[in-house]
N, C-alpha and C positions, 0 to 999 in steps of 0.2 A: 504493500500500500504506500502512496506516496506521501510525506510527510503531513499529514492530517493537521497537526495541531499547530503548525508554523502560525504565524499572527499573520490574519488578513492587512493587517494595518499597512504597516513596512517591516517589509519592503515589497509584500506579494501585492497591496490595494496599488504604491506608486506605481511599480511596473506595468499595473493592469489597465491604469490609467494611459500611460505613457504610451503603450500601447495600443488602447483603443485611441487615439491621438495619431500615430503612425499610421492606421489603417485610414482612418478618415479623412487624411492628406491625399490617398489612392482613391477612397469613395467618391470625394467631392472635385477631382480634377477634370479636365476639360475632356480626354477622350473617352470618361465611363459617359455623358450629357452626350457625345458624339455616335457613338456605338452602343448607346441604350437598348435596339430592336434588334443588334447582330447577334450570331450563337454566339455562347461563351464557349472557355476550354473546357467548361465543365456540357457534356452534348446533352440536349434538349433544356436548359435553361440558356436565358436572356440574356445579359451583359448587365442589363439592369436587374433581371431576375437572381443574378449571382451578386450585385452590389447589393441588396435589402437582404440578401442570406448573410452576408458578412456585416453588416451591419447590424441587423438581429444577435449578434453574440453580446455586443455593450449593450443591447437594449433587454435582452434577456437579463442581463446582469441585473441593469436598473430595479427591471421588474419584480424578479422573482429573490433579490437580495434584501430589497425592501421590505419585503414581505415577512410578517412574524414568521420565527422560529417556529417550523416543523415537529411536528408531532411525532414524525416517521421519525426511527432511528437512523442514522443513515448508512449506508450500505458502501464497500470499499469502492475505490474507483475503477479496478478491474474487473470488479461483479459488475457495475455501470456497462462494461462494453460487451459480457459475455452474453446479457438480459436483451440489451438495446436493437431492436429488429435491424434498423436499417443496417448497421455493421455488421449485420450476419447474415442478411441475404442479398443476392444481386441487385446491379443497379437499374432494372427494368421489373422487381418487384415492386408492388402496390405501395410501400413503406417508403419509399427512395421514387418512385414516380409523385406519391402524393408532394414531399419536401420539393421537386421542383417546381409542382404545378401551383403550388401554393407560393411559392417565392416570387414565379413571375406572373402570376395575377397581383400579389403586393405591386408590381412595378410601374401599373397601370398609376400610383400614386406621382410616378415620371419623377425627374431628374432632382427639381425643385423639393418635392416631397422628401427625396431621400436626403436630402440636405437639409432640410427642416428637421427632421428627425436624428438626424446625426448632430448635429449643433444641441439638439434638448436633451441629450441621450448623455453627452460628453461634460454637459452643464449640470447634472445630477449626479454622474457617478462616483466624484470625491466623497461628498456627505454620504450617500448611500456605504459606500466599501467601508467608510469612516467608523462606521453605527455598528458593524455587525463582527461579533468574536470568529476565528477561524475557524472553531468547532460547532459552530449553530447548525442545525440539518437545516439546507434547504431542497425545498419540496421541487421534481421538476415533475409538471403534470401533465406533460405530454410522455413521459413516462409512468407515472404513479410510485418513484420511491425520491427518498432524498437521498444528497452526496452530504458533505461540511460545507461549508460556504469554502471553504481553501479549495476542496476539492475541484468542486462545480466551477471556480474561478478556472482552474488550471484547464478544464474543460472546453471553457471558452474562449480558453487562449489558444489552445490546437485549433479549435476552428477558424480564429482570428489570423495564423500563421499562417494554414493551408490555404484560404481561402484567399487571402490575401494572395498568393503568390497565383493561385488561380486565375481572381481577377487580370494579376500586371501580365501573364503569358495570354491571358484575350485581349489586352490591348496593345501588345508589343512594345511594355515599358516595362524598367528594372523593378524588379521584384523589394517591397520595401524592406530596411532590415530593421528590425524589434530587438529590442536591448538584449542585452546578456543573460539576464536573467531570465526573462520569458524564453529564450530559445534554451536554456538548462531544463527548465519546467516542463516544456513540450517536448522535448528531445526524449525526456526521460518516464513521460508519459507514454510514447506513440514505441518505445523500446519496452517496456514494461507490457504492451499491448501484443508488440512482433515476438516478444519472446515466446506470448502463451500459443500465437498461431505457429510458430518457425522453429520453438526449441532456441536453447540458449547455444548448442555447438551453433548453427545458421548464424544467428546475429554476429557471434564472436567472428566468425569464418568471413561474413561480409564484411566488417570492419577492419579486419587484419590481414588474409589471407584471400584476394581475389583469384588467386589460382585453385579457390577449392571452393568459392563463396556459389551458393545458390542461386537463380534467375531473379528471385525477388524475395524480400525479406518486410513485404511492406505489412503493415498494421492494419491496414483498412482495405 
């Protein structure tokens, strides 16, 4: 399990901040307003449809962080990925069709909107990350269980990583880079995920030894 009990405060609230700050410089630039209706590199969502998915990770934050403490005990962060359908089934499953088709109907709110909402999203999340201890269970309900508030953060910071760089390869700009610390968080997240699919020889053998390393060693 990954460190549960670190303080949301600092340094995990600054980075997460910091963070959703990084990606919103990529949300709100001129060729996501330009290439809003094109595919993205993610196939069968939008370019906009893939900016309100990535910006849904700070607005989730806001949302479901704000929210009283959980009732639910919370559940580790690698139970989170073994339970969670869309990461267990293909990407042309009903679970992972609905998450597109619902992203780029959000986009219909167009370029304006996602910037509206990224600016009130950005303008909350200090106070909110501020208010809440590392170890509070928050509830996610399109799941039905809770992570820690640490956990859930870290969660959203993979999505905020991957998506991020999704976004910059659909618009053929540099992939933004997120501080040190979120890329330790994520790194050691999405490794802790490849180990339970690929066994810990793979991962080791990808990293070190490419003359024996596997096709793919991915997480997701």
């Amino acid at each position: 399990m990954l460190d549960s009990l670190r303080s949301v405060g600092l340094p995990v609230a600054d980075t997460f901040v910091t963070s959703a700050r990084t990606a919103a410089e990529l949300l709100t630039c001129e060729p996501v307003r330009d290439r809003w209706d094109a595919e993205s590199a993610c196939a069968g969502m939008t370019v906009g449809g893939l900016a309100f998915h990535l910006a849904a990770q700070a607005g989730n934050a806001v949302r479901l962080v704000s929210a009283a403490p959980s009732a639910e005990s919370p559940i580790p962060v690698e139970e989170h990925y073994r339970r969670a359908a869309w990461a267990n089934t293909d990407l042309d499953d009903e679970v992972n069709l609905d998450i597109r088709t619902s992203a780029n109907d959000e986009a219909d709110a167009g370029f304006d909107g996602l910037c509206a909402k990224v600016a009130a999203d950005l303008a909350a999340l200090p106070e909110v990350l501020d208010a809440r201890a590392a170890a509070d269970p928050v509830l996610i309900p399109w799941q039905g269980w809770a992570l820690t508030a640490h956990d859930f953060l870290v969660t959203r910071l993979m999505e905020m990583l991957v998506h991020s760089d999704d976004l910059a390869a659909s618009l053929d700009v540099p992939t933004p880079q997120f501080p040190d610390e979120a890329v330790r968080l994520v790194l050691g997240l999405l490794t802790s995920v490849a180990v339970e699919r690929h066994g810990q020889t793979a991962l080791v053998r990808a990293l070190s030894r490419p003359q024996r390393a596997p096709a793919s060693v991915s997480a997701f």
